[in-house]
C-alpha positions as MATLAB code, in Angstrom:
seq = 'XXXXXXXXXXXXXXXXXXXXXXXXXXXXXXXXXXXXXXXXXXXXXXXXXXXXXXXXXXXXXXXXXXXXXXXXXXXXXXXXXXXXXXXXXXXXXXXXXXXXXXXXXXXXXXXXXXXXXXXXXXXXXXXXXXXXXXXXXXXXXXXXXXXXXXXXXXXXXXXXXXXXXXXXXXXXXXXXXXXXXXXXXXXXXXXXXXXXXXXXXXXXXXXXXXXXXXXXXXXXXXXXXXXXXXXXXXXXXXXXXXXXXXXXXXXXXXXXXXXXXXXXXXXXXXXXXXXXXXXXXXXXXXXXXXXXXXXXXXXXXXXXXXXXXXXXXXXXXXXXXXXXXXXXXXXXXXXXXXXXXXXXXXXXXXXXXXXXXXXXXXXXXXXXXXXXXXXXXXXXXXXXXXXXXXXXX';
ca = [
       0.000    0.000    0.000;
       1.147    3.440   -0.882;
       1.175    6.441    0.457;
       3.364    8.724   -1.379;
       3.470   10.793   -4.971;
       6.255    9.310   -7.233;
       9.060   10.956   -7.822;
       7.350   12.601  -10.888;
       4.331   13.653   -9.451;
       6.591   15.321   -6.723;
       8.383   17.112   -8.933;
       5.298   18.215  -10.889;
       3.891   19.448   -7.159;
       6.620   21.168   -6.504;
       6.643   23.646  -10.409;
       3.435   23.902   -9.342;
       3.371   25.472   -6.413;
       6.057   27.298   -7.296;
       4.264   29.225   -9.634;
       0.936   29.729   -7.210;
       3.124   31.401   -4.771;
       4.616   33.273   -7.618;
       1.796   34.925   -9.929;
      -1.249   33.928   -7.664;
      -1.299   34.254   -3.911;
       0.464   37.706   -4.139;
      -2.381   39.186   -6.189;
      -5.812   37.155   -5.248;
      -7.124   39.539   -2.600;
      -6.552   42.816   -4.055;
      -7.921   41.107   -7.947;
     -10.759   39.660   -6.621;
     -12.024   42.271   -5.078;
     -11.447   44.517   -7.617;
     -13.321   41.951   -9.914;
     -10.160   42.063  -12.058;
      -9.948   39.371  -14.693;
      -6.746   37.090  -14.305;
      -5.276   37.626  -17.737;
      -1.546   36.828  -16.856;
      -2.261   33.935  -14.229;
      -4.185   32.355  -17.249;
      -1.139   33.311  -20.013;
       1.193   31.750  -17.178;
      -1.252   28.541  -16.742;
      -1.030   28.372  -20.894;
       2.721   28.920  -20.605;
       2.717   25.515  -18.418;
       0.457   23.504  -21.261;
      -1.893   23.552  -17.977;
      -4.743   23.659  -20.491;
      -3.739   20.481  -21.960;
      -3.851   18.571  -18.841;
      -6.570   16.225  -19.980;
      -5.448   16.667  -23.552;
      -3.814   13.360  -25.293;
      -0.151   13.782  -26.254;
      -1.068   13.304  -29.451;
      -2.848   16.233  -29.738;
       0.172   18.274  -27.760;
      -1.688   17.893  -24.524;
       0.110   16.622  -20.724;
      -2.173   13.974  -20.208;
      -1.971   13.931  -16.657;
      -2.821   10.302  -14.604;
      -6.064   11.635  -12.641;
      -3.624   12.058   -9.450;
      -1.710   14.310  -11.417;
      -4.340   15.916  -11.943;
      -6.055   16.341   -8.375;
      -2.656   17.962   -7.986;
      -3.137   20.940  -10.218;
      -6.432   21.779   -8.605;
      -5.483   20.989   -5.164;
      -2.543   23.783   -5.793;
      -4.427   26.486   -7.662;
      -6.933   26.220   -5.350;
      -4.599   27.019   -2.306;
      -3.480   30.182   -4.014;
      -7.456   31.075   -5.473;
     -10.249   28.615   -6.384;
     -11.534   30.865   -9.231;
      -8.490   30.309  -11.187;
      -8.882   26.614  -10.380;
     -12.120   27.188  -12.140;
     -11.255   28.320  -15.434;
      -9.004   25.593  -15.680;
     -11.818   23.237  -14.175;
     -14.206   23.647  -16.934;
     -11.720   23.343  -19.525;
     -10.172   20.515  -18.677;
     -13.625   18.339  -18.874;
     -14.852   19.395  -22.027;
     -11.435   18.423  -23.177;
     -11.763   15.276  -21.261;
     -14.987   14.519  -22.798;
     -13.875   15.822  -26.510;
     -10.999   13.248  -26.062;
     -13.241   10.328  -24.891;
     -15.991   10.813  -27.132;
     -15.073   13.577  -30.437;
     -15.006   11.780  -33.691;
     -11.374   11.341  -34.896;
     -12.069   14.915  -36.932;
     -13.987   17.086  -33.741;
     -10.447   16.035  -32.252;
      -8.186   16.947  -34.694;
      -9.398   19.744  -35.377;
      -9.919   21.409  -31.477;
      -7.920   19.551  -28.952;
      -4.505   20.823  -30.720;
      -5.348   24.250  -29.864;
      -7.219   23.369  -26.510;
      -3.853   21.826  -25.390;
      -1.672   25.272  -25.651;
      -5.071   27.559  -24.790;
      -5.138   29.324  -28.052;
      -8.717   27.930  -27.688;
     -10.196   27.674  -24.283;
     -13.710   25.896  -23.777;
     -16.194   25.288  -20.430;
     -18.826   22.987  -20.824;
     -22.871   23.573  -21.175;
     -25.226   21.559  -18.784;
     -26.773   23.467  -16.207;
     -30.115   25.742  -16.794;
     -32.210   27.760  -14.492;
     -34.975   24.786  -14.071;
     -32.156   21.541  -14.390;
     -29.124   21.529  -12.273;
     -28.425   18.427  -10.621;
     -31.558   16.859  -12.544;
     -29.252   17.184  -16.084;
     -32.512   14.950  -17.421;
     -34.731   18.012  -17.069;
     -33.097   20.465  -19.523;
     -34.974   22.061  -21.843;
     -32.472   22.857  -24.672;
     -33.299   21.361  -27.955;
     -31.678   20.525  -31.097;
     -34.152   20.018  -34.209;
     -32.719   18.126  -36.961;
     -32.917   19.688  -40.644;
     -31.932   18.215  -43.686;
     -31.801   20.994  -46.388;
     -33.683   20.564  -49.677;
     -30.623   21.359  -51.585;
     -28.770   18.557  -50.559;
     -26.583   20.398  -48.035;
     -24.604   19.113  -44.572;
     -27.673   18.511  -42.330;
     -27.978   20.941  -39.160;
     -29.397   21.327  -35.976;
     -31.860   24.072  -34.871;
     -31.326   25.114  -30.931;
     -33.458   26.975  -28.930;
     -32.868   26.982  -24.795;
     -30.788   28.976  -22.580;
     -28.091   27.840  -20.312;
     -26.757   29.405  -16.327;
     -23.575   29.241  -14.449;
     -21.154   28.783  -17.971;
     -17.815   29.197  -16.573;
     -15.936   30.453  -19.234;
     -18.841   31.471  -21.027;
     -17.393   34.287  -22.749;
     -13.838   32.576  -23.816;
     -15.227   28.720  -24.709;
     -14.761   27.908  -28.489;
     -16.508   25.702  -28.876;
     -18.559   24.836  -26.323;
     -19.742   21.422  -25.302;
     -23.997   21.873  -24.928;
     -26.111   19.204  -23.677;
     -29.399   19.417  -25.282;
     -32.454   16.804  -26.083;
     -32.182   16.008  -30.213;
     -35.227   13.557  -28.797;
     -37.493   15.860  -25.931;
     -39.648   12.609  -26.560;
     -37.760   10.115  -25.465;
     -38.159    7.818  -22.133;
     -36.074    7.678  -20.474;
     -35.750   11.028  -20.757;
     -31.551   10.332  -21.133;
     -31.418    8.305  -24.254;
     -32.748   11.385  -26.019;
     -29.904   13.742  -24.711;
     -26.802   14.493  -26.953;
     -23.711   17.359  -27.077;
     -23.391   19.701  -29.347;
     -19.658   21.167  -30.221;
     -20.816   25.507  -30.540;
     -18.701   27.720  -31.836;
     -19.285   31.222  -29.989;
     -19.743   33.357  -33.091;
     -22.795   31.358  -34.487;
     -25.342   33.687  -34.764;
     -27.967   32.794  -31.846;
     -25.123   32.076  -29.122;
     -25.325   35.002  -27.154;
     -23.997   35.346  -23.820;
     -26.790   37.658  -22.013;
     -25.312   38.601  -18.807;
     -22.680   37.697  -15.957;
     -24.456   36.209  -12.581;
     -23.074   38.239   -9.380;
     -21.829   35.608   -6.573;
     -20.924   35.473   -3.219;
     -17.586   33.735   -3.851;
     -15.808   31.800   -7.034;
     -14.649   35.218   -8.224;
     -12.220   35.354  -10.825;
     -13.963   33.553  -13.707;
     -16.770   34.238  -14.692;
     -20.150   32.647  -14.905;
     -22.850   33.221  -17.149;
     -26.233   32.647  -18.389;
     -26.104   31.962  -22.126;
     -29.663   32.414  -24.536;
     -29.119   30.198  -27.649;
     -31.797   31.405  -29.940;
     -32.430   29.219  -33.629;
     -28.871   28.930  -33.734;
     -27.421   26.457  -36.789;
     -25.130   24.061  -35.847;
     -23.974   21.360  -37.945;
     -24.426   18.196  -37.821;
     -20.706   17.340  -37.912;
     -20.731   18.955  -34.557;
     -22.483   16.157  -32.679;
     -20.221   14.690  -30.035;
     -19.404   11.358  -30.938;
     -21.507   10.947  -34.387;
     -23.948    9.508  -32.909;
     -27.378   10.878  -30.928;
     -28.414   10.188  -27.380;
     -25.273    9.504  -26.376;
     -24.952   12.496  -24.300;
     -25.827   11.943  -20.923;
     -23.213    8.975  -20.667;
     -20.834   11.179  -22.550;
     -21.541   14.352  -19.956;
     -21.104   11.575  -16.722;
     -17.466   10.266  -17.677;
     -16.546   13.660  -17.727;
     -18.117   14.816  -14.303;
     -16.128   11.587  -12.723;
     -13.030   13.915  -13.080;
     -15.409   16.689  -12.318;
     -15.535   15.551   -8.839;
     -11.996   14.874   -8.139;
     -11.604   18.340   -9.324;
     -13.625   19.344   -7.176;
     -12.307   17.299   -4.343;
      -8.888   18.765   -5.120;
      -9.789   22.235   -5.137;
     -11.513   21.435   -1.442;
      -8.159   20.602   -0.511;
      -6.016   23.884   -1.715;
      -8.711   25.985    0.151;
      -8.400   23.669    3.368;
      -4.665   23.817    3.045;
      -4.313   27.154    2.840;
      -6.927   27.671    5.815;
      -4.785   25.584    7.476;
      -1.917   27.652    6.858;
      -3.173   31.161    7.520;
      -4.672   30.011   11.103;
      -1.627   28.462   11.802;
       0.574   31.491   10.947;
      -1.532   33.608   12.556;
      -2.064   31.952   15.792;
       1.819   32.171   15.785;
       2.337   35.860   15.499;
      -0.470   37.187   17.277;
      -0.795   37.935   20.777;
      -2.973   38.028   23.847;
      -1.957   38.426   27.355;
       1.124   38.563   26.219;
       2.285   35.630   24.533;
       1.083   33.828   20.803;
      -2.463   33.003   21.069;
      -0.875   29.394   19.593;
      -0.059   28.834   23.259;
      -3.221   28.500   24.468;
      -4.927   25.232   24.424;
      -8.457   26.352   22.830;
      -6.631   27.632   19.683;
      -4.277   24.495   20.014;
      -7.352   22.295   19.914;
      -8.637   23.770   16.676;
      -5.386   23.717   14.941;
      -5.033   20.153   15.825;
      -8.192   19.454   14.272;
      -8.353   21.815   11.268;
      -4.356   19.807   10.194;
      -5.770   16.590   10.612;
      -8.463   16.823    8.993;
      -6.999   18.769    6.304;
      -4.217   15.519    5.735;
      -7.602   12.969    6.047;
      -9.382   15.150    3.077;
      -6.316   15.246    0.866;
      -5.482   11.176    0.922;
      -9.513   10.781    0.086;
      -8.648   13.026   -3.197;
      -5.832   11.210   -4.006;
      -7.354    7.965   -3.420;
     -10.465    8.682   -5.180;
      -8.170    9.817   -8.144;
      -6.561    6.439   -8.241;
      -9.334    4.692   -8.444;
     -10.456    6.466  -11.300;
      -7.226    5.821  -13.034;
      -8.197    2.179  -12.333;
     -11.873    2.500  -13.271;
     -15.147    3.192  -13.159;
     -15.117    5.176   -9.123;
     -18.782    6.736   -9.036;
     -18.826    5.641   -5.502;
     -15.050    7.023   -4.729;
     -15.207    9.662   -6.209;
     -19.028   11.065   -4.820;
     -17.354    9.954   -1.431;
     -14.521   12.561   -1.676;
     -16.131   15.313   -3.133;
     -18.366   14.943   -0.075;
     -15.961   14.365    2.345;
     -13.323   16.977    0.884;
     -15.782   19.694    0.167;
     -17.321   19.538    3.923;
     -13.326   19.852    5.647;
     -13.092   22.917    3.168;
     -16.169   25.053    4.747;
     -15.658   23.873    8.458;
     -11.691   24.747    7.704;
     -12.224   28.126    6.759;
     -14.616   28.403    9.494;
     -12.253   27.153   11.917;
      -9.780   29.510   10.350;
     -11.778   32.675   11.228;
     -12.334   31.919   14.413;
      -8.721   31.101   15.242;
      -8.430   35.200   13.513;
     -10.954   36.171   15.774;
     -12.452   39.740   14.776;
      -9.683   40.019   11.866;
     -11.199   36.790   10.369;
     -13.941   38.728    9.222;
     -12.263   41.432    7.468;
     -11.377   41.518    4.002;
      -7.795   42.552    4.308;
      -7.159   38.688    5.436;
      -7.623   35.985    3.423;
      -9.539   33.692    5.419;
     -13.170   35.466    4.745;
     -12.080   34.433    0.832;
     -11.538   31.127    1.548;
     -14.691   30.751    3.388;
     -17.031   32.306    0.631;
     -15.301   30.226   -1.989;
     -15.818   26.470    0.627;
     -19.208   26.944    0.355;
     -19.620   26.615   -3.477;
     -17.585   23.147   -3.627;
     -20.492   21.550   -1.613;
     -22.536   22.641   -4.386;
     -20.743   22.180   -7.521;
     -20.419   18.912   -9.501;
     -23.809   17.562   -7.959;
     -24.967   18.577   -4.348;
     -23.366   16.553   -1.734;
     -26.799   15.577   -0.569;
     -26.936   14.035   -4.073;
     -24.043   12.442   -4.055;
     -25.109   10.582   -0.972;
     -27.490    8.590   -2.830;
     -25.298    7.986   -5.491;
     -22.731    6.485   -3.239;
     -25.069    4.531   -1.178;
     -26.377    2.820   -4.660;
     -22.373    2.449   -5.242;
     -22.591    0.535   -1.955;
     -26.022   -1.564   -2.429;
     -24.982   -2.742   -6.011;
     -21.482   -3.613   -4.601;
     -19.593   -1.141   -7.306;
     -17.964    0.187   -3.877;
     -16.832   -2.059   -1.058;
     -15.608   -0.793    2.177;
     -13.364   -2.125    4.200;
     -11.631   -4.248    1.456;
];
């Protein structure tokens, strides 16, 4: 049983966080709240083929084992999780491009996906269908052209909370070529958009709490053409299992990124409990802060061997089970660590000149994202009743 990154992976770790503590954590604060976009911490993430992380080498990407790649999250994170999220969303359309493009969707988009000359998201959630991806209303209408042309689609429907939104080209959009169809899955495909169709229009940006940095966006797609050399795959009503591979990542992403934002809670209580003093000495001396320090490292090390564990086993396989269990577990350490984190600040904890009130807007979302952990509970208890996931063995 093991324990440790290779020697690689290390290594890899190491460039990384590197350049977090470089370009990132010296400028998160003051750019997020000045709602700046992060136009050199993305030219710096291109610079590192970080967009071609789930790229094929064939097509120039990195593609990174899925440890590897709870890595680059895990460290982004640490320095600000909306940077983690433009590379998030990029990295599973790729993923699902790779998996399931036709041998001409990839040749023609991963290449430049890979050095981020082309940057993507991916299009499933609208304001009625979140978790339920089965209840979208996006639709693609076939049409075959009198004059012989390439066949098209016709789609009408909106989409909310693109990441991305106004940099993906193309972008991966689930919609129902089949609204008839029961189950309602097997009539669910994706659609490869290009953002200058006519009809794609990106309406507005959606104010949040946290997960500044990237935006996120409600798109209106409005009779736009889209042909049908653009379907995922080649083949219809494939999308649903096509959208789910991807999301498997999606969750040790998401996992990951609980990490960085526990980790660096972690580290800003602890250096702060150092320096400060009451009564005349560092409040680390005193047993209630000692308590919660205790707690917040341990269960910040617990969280980050479920993420890499999860990650292995969906290097090995199918990991529904793992992988729902981590993003759980991961994303719940992440909001009581920031938590924990303000408190050990005490009044400063709640002031925006620290970073600890960031790290606790941003927790919040990653118990959200990728399917509600409330969700995910079912789906890992059917892991458990089918026998996909054992425990204990």
């Amino acid at each position: 049983m093991k324990f440790e990154l290779d020697e690689d992976q290390r290594e890899f770790k190491a460039l990384l966080r590197q350049f977090v503590d470089r370009e990132i954590v010296p400028v998160a604060r003051d750019w997020e709240q000045s709602g700046r976009y992060p136009t050199e911490i993305v030219a710096g993430m291109a610079d590192m083929g970080l967009f071609g992380i789930t790229v094929p080498e064939e097509y120039g990407g990195l593609d990174l084992d899925p440890v590897s790649f709870a890595l680059v999250f895990e460290e982004i994170a640490r320095g600000w999780m909306g940077i983690a999220g433009i590379l998030g969303s990029h990295s599973l359309a790729c993923r699902l491009i790779a998996m399931h493009g036709t041998d001409d969707q990839k040749s023609r988009y991963l290449p430049d996906l890979a050095t981020g000359k082309r940057r993507t998201g991916i299009g499933l959630t609208e304001a009625d269908a979140g978790t339920d991806l089965q209840g979208i209303r996006t639709t693609a209408r076939l049409v075959t052209p009198d004059d012989g042309g390439e066949p098209y689609y016709v789609v009408n429907g909106s989409k909310m909370w693109i990441t991305n939104a106004r940099y993906a080209s193309p972008l991966p959009v689930l919609v129902k070529t089949d609204p008839t169809a029961s189950p309602a899955h097997k009539g669910m495909s994706v659609l490869l958009i290009e953002s200058d169709t006519p009809g794609f229009t990106v309406t507005k940006d959606i104010p949040k709490l946290g997960y500044k940095g990237t935006e996120s966006c409600e798109i209106l797609l409005d009779d736009v053409h889209v042909p049908v050399s653009q379907l995922v795959g080649g083949v219809e009503g494939r999308g649903m299992q096509q959208v789910l591979s991807a999301l498997e990542w999606g969750r040790v992403n998401i996992a990951a990124r609980s990490v960085g934002i526990a980790q660096r809670a972690h580290d800003e209580a602890l250096a702060y409990a150092q320096q400060r003093k009451a009564f005349g000495k560092p409040i680390a001396d005193f047993q209630a802060i000692q308590l919660k320090l205790g707690e917040l490292g341990t269960q910040v090390q617990a969280a980050r061997l479920m993420a890499y564990w999860a990650a292995d086993a969906v290097r090995t396989g199918r990991a529904d089970g793992a992988t729902g269990m981590a993003k759980i577990f991961c994303s719940e350490v992440a909001l009581q660590a920031a938590i924990d984190a303000m408190k050990v600040h005490g009044g400063y904890g709640y002031s925006t000149e620290f970073e600890v009130e960031r790290l606790y807007r941003d927790a919040i979302l990653m118990s959200i994202g990728e399917g509600t952990n409330d969700i995910l509970r079912t789906v890992v208890a059917k892991s458990l009743v089918s026998g996909e996931t054992v425990i204990g063995r």
